[in-house]
C-alpha positions in Angstrom: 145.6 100.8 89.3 142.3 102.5 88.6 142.0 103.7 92.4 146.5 105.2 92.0 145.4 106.8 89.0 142.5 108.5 90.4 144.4 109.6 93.7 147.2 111.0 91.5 145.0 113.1 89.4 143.4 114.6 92.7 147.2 115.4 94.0 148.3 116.9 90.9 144.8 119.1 91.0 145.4 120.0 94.5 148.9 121.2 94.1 148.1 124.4 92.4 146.2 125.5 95.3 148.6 125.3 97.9 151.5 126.3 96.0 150.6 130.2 96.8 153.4 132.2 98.3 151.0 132.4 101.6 149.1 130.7 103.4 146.4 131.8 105.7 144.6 128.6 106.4 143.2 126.8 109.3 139.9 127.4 107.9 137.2 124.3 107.2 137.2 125.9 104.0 140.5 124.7 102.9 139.5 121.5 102.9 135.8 121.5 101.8 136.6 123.0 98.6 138.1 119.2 97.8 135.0 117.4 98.6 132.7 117.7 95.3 135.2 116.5 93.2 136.6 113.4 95.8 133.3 112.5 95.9 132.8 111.8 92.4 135.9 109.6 92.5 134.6 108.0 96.0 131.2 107.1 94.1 132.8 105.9 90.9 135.3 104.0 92.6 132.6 102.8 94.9 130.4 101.6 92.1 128.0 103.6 91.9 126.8 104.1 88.2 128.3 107.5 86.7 127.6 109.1 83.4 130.7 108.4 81.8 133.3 105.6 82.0 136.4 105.9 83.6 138.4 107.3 80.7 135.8 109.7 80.2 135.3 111.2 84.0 139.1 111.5 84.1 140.0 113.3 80.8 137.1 115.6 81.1 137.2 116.3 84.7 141.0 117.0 84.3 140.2 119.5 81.1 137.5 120.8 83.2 139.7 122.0 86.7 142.7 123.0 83.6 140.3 125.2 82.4 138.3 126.8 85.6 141.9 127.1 87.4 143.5 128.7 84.4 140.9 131.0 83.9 140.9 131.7 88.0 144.6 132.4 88.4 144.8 133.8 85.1 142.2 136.4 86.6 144.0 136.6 89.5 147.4 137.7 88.0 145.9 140.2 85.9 143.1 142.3 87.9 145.0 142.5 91.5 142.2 143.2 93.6 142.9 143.2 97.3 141.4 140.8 99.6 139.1 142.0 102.1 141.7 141.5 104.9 144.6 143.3 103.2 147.1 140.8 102.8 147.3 140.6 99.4 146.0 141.3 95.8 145.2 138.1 94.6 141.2 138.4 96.2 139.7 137.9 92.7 138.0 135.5 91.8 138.1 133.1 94.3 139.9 129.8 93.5 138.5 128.1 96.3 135.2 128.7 95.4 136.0 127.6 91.4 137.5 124.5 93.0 134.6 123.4 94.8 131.6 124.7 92.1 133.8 123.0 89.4 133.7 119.5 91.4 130.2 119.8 92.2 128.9 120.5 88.8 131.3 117.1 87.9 130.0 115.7 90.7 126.4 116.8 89.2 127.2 115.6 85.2 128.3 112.3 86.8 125.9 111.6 89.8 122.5 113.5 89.2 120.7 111.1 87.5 121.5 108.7 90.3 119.8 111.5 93.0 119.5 114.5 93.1 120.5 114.7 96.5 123.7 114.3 95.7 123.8 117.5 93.4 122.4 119.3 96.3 124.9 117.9 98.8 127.8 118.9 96.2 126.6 122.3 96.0 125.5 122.7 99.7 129.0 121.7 100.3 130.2 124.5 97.7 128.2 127.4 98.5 129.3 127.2 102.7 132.7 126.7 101.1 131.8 130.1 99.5 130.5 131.4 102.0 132.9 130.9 104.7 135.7 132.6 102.5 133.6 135.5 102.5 132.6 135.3 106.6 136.6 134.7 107.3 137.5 138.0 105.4 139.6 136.5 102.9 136.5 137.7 100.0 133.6 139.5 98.8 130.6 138.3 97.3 131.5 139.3 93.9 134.8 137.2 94.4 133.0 134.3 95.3 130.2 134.4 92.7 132.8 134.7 89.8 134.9 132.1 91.3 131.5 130.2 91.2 130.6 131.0 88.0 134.2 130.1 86.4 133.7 126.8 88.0 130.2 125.7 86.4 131.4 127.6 83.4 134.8 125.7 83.5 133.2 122.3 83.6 130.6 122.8 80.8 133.2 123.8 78.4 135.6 121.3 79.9 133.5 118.4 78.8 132.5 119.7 76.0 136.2 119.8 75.0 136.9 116.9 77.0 134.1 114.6 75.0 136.2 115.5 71.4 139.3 114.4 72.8 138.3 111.2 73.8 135.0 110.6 71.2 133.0 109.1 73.9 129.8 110.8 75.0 127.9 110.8 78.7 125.3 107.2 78.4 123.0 108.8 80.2 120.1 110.8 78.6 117.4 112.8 80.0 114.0 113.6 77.7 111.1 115.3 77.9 107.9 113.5 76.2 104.4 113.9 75.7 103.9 111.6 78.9 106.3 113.1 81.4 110.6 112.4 81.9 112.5 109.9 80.0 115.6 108.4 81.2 117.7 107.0 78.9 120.8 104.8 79.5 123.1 103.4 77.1 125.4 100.5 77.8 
């Protein structure tokens, strides 16, 4: 049930993006902007320890892309900037690059006190997301940086909103002390 729910929440996030009137795809970048936030479900699903439980990851992860997406399409309704390319005026921000920035900092909240490589691989996977829309003509740089930063941005006040909703709070905790890091985990 766990692993329909999570697929159906990754659907219903995906459809916004390719319900645009056109579509100049092909790229690797259409897909990769997916991969942060499928592999926080992959891991959880997986087993691997998360920050939050189940409840948690999916109410704040869906406020989270509600919020970064609203704000990036919002955007892109109102400034009509024209891509690089000239074929239309929905260039800023960049919703591919929210997409992927937003599942990689979820990907990071969840996952980074498990690695740190993992936060790295999120955002390595992010940033050639970013800049492949930029190398295939379809952005700028300032497109893709505010798409980046509506993502992070998105996800920070996402959970924050997301953690009222449902009362719980991440059980991981990370401290600085006199004698060096402290990780604390609460079960």
């Amino acid at each position: 049930m766990k692993s329909f729910i999570c697929s159906l929440l990754f659907l219903l996030t995906a459809l916004p993006m390719q319900a645009q009137k056109e579509f100049h795809g092909d790229g690797i970048d259409d897909y990769l902007r997916f991969v942060p936030m499928a592999s926080a479900y992959v891991l959880k699903m997986s087993g691997v320890q998360s920050a939050s439980s189940w409840k948690r990851l999916m109410v704040n992860s869906a406020v989270s892309l509600t919020v970064s997406l609203g704000v990036a399409y919002g955007l892109k309704q109102t400034v009509h900037e024209w891509r690089p390319d000239g074929t239309d005026r929905r260039a800023f921000p960049s919703g591919h690059a929210t997409l992927a920035f937003a599942g990689a900092t979820i990907l990071y909240k969840e996952f980074g006190h498990v690695s740190p490589w993992i936060s790295v691989a999120g955002y390595g996977v992010s940033a050639f997301t970013a800049v492949d829309r930029v190398r295939r003509n379809r952005h700028d740089w300032g497109d893709v940086a505010a798409g980046a930063a509506i993502g992070v941005g998105g996800v920070l006040l996402g959970y924050w909103i997301g953690d009222r909703i449902t009362g719980e709070r991440r059980r991981c905790d990370v401290a600085l002390t006199g004698s060096g890091v402290c990780l604390v985990y609460r079960f």
